[in-house]
C-alpha positions as CSV (number, residue, x, y, z in Angstrom):
1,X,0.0,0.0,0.0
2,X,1.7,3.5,-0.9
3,X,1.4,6.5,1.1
4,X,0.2,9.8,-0.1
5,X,2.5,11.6,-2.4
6,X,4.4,13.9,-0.7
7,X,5.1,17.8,-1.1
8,X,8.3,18.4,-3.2
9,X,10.0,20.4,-0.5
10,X,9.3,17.1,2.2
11,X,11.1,14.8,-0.5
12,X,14.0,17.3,-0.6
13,X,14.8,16.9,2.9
14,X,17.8,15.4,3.7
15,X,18.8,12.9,7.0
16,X,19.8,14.9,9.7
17,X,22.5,12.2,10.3
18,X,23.6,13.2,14.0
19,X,20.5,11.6,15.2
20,X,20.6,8.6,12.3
21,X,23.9,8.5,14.5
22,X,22.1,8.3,17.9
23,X,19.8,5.5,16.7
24,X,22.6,3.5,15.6
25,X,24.6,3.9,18.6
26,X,21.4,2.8,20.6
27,X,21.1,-0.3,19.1
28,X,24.9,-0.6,19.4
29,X,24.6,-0.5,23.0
30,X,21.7,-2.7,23.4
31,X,23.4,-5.8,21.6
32,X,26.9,-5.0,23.7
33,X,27.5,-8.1,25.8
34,X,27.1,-7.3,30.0
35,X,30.2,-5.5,31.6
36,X,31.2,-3.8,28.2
37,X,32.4,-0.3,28.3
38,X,29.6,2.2,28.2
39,X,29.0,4.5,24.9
40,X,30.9,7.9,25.6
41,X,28.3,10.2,23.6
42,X,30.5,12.9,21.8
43,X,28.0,13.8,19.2
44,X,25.2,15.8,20.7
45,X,25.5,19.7,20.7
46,X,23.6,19.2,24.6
47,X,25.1,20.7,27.6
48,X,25.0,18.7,30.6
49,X,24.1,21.0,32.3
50,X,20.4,21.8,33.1
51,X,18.3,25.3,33.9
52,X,20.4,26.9,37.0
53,X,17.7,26.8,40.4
54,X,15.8,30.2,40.1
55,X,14.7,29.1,36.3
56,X,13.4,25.7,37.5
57,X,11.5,27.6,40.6
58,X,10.0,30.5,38.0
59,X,8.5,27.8,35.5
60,X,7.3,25.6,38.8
61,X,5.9,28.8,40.3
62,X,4.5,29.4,36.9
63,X,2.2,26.5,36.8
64,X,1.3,26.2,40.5
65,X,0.1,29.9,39.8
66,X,-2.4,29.0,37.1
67,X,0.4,31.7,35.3
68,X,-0.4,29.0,31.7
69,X,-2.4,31.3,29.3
70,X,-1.0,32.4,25.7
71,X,1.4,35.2,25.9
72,X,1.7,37.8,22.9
73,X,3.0,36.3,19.8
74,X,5.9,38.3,20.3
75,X,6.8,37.5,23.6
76,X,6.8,38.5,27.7
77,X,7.5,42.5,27.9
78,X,9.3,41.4,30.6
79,X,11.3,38.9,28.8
80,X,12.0,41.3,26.0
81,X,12.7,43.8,28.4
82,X,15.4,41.6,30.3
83,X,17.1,40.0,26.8
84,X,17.5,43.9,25.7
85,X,19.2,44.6,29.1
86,X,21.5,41.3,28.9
87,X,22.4,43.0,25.4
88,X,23.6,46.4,27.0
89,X,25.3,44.7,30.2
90,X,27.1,42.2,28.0
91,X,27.9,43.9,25.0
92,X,27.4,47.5,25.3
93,X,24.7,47.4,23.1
94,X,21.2,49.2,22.7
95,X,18.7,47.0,21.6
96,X,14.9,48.3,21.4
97,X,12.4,45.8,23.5
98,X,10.2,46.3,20.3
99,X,13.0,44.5,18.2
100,X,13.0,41.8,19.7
101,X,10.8,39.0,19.2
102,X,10.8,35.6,21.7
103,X,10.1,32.4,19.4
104,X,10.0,28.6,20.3
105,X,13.8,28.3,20.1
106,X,16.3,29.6,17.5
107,X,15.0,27.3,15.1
108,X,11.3,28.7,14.7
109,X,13.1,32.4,14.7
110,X,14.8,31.1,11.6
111,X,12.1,29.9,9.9
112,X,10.3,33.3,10.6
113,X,13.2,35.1,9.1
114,X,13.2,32.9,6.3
115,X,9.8,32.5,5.9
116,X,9.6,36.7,5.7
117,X,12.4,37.4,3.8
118,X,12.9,34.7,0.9
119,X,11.0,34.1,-1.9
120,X,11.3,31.1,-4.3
121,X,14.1,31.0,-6.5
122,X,16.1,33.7,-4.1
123,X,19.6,32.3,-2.9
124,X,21.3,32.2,0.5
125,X,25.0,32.5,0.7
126,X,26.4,29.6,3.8
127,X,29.6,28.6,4.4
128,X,30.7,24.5,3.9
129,X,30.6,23.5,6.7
130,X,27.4,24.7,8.0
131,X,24.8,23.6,10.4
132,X,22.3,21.7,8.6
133,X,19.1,22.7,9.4
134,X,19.3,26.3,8.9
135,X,19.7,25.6,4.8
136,X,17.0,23.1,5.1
137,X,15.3,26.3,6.7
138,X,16.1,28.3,3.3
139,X,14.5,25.4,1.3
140,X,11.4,24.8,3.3
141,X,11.0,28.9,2.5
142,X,11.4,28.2,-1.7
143,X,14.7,29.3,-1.5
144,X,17.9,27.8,-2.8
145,X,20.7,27.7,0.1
146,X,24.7,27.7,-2.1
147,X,27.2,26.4,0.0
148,X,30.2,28.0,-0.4
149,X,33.6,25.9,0.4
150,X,35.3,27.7,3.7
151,X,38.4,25.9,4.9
152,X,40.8,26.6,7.6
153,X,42.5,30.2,5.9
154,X,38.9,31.7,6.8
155,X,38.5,29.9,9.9
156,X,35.9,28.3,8.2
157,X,33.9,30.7,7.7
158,X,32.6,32.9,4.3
159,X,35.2,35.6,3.9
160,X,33.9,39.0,2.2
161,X,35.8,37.7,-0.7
162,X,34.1,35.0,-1.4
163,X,30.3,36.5,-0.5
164,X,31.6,39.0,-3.4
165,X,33.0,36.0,-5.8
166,X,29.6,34.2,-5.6
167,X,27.1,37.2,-5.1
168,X,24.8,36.6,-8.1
169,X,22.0,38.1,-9.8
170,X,19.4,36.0,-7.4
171,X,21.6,36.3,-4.1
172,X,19.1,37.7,-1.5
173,X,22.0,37.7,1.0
174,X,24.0,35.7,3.3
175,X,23.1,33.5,6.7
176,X,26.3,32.7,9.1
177,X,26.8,31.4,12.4
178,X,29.8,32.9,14.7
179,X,30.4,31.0,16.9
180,X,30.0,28.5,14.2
181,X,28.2,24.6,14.6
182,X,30.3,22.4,14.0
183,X,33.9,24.0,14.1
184,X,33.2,26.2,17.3
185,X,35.1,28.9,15.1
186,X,34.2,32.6,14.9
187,X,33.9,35.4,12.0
188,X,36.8,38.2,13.1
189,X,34.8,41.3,13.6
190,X,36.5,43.2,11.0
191,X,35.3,40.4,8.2
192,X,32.4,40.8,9.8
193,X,31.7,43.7,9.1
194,X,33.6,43.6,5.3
195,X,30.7,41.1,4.7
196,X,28.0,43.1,5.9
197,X,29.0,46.2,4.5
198,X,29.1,44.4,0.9
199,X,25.8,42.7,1.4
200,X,24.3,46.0,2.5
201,X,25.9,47.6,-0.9
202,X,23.5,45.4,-3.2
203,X,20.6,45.3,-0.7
204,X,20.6,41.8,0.8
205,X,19.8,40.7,4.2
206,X,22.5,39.8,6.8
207,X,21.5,36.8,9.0
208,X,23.3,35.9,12.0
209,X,23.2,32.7,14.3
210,X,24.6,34.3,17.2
211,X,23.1,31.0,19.7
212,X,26.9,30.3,21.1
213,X,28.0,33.5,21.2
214,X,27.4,33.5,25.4
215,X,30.1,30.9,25.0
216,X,32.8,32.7,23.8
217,X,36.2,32.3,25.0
218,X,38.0,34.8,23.4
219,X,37.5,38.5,23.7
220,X,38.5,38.9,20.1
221,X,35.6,37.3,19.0
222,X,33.0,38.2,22.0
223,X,30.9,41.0,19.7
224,X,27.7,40.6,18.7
225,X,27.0,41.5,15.0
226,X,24.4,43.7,15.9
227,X,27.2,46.4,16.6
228,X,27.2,46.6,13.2
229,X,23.9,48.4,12.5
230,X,20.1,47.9,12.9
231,X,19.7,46.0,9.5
232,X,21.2,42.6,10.9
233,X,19.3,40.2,12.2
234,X,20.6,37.9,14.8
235,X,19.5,35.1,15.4
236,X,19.9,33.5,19.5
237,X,18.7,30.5,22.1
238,X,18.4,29.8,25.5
239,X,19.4,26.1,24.8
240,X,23.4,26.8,24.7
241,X,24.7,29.0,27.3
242,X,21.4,29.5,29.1
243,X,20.9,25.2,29.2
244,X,17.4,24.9,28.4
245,X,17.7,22.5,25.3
246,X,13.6,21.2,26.1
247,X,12.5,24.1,27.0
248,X,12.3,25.7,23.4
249,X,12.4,29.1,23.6
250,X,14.9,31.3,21.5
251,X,14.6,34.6,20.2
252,X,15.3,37.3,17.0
253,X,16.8,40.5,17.1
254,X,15.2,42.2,14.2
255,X,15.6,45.4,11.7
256,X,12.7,47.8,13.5
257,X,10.7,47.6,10.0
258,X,10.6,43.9,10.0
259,X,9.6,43.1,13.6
260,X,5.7,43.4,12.9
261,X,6.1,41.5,9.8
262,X,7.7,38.9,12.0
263,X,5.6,38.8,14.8
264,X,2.3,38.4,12.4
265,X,3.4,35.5,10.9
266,X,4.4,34.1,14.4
267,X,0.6,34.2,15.4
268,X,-0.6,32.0,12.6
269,X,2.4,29.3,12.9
270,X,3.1,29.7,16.6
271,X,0.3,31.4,18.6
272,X,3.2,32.1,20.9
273,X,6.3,30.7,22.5
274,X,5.7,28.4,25.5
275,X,4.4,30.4,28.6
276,X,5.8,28.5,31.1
277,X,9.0,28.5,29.4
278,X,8.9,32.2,28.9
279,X,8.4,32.8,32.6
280,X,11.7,30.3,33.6
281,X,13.4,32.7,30.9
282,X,13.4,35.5,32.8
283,X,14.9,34.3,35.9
284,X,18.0,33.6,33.7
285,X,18.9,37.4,33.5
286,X,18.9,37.1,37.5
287,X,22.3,38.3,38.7
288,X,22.6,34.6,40.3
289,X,21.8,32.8,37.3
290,X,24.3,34.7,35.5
291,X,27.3,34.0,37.9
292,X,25.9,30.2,37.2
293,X,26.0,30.1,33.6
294,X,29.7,32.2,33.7
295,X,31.1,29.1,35.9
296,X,29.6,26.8,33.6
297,X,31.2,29.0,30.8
298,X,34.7,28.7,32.4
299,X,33.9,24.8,32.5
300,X,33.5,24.5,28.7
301,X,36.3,26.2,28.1
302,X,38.7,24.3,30.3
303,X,37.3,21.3,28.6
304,X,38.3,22.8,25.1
305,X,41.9,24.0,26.7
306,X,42.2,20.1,27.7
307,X,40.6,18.4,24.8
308,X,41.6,19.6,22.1
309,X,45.5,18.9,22.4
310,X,44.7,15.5,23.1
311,X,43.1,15.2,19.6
312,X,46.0,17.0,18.3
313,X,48.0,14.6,20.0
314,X,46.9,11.8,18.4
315,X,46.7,12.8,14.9
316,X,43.4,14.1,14.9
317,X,44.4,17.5,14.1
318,X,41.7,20.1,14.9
319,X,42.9,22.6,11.9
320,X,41.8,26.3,14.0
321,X,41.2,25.9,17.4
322,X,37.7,26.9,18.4
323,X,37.0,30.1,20.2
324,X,33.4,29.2,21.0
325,X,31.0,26.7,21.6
326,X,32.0,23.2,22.9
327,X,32.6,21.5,19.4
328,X,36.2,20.0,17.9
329,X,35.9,20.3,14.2
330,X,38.9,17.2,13.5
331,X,40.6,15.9,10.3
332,X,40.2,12.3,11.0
333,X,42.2,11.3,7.6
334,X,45.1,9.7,9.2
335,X,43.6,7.5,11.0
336,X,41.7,6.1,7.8
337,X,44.3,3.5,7.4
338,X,44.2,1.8,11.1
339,X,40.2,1.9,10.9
340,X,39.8,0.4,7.9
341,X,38.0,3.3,5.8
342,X,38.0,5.9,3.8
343,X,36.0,8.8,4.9
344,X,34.8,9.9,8.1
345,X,30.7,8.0,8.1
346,X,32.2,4.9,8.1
347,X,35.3,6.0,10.5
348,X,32.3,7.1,13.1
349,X,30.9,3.8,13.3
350,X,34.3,2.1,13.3
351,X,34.6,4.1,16.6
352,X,31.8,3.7,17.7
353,X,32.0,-0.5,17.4
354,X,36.2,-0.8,18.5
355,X,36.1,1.9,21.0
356,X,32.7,2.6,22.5
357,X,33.0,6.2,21.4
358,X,30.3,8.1,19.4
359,X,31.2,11.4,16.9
360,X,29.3,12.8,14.2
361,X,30.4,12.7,10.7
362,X,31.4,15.3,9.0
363,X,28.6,14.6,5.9
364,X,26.0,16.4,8.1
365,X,27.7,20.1,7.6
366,X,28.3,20.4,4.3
367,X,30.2,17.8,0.9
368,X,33.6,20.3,0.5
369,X,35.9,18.1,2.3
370,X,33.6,17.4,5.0
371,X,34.4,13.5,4.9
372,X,37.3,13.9,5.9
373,X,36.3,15.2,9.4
374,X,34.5,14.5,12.8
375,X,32.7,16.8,14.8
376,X,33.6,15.9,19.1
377,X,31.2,17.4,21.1
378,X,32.6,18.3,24.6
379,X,29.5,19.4,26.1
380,X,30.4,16.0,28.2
381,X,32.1,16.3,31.7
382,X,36.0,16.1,31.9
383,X,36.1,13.0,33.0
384,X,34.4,11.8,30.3
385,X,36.4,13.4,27.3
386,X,39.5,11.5,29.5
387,X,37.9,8.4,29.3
388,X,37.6,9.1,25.0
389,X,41.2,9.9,25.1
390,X,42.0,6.7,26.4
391,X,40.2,4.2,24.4
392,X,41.2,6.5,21.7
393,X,44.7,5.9,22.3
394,X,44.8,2.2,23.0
395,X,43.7,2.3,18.8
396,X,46.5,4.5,18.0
């Protein structure tokens, strides 16, 4: 019996093979014999670390209160109130309340901004590697996503350079991520703003996943491309630095012409943001929450200051060492030989069978020389990431 037919844009889609990765592991684990080494779980972009005390009593205070009804579609005023201050405390930025709009995580604020900006047959500009939902995000919106290939010289990232080399005659403009999923790897401000200024020269939009920038490390890259005028969007979460991965809220900064446009379209395919959620969010901006989520900050990056020599180490060399998020972007080419492969899918589950330990392949971000790398999460506690360094060295 055959199934209806399905929508061109649903037979499009592509795997999102990090969780093809997570099934397979599961059912790697079930069949491993009693008293085998646990899976190590390296490939999920999920802190271990849950909402900080004060958010957990605001949404349970929230519901015991009756507190459940539909907000606006544009968020709390007091949430919006609070992100705006969190930009001006942190940054040094002014950000209008009425620019911002609260969504259900980063990823419904990008299909908004997609869903407002792009028309069919309009092209967005991403680097190779990229994150691979937000192009499936340009799709979905009857765009056409280019990948441009960005190695190691540009951090991985698109240079101004190349946004000028393949601006075309249907370019609507360019969507990046700094810190960047999966390298961890930030745009320099000053191409930063190189690439904006161009796309603002022939009218495009500038979109910016900014949902690990609280997890910077490096106060060369610790800027928000909002500095760089009221015309960018940016694009943020409480799931990375804020640790509320469940809880699905995120939100958009917006140009002050767009935000109406935005929030209209998030009444008919949202309603609104979780309530309950909403409420937890604003305990984040509490001064104790904060000093939370700054030790937790301090945790990720002594995992990447430990981590990331030992992958060097061995020969999996992490080409630019990330400033940002808790990822370890890793050319896992010479160890091709002592696995038995010949790109990095079958390397993952060659790791995942002889050494318990479970990556993501490289194929999910992008086809310029992505199969020749992992991506390690280290969103897992120290002693875990020790425990993958050893099994990985007993293969070396």
């Amino acid at each position: 019996m055959t199934g209806p037919r399905l929508a061109r844009r649903a037979d499009q889609i592509e795997p999102f093979y990090v969780m093809e990765i997570v099934k397979a592991a599961q059912q790697l684990q079930a069949r491993l014999p009693a008293g085998s080494d646990p899976l190590i779980y390296l490939n999920i972009g999920e802190p271990d670390f849950t909402a900080p005390p004060l958010v957990a009593e605001a949404a349970a205070r929230c519901i015991r209160d009756g507190n459940t009804q539909y907000t606006q579609s544009n968020g709390l005023p007091a949430l919006r109130e609070r992100i705006s201050q969190w930009y001006a405390d942190r940054f040094g930025l002014d950000v209008s309340p009425d620019r911002i709009v609260v969504t259900a995580g980063a990823s419904a604020a990008l299909q908004l901004v997609c869903m407002a900006l792009i028309d069919q047959g309009d092209e967005i500009l991403m680097p190779d590697p990229s994150y691979p939902c937000n192009r499936h995000f340009v799709s979905l919106a009857e765009g056409t996503p280019r990948l441009i290939p960005s190695g190691a010289a540009e951090r991985f990232q698109l240079s101004a350079a190349k946004v000028a080399e393949h601006w075309g005659e249907h370019t609507r403009g360019v969507m990046l991520a700094s810190p960047s999923n999966p390298t961890g790897t930030s745009i320099a401000p000053q191409e930063l703003r190189a690439i904006h200024e161009f796309v603002r020269s022939k009218g495009g939009v500038t979109i910016v996943d900014e949902i690990y920038l609280g997890l910077s490390y490096d106060e060369a890259y610790s800027h928000s491309a909002l500095a760089l005028g009221d015309d960018v969007i940016s694009i943020n979460s409480f799931s990375k630095y804020f640790s509320m991965t469940g809880w699905r809220l995120g939100w958009v900064v917006l140009p002050p012409a767009l935000a109406k446009t935005v929030e209209l379209l998030s009444q008919h395919l949202f309603i609104c943001p979780s309530t309950v959620a909403q409420h937890a969010g604003v305990a984040c901006f509490e001064p104790e929450s904060i000093a939370i989520y700054e030790q937790r900050r301090a945790e990720f990056q002594a995992r990447r200051d430990w981590f990331v020599p030992q992958l060097d180490a061995l020969g999996l060399t992490v080409p630019v060492r990330p400033d940002g998020a808790f990822y370890a972007w890793a050319d896992c080419s010479s160890w091709f030989e002592r696995l038995g492969v010949d790109n990095s899918w079958d390397a993952t589950f060659a790791l995942m069978e002889r050494a318990q330990i479970v990556a993501t392949p490289g194929r999910d971000f992008g086809v310029a020389d992505t199969s020749r790398f992992l991506r390690f999460s280290t969103a897992s506690a120290l002693p875990q990431l020790q425990e993958a360094v050893e099994r990985l060295k007993r293969l070396a």
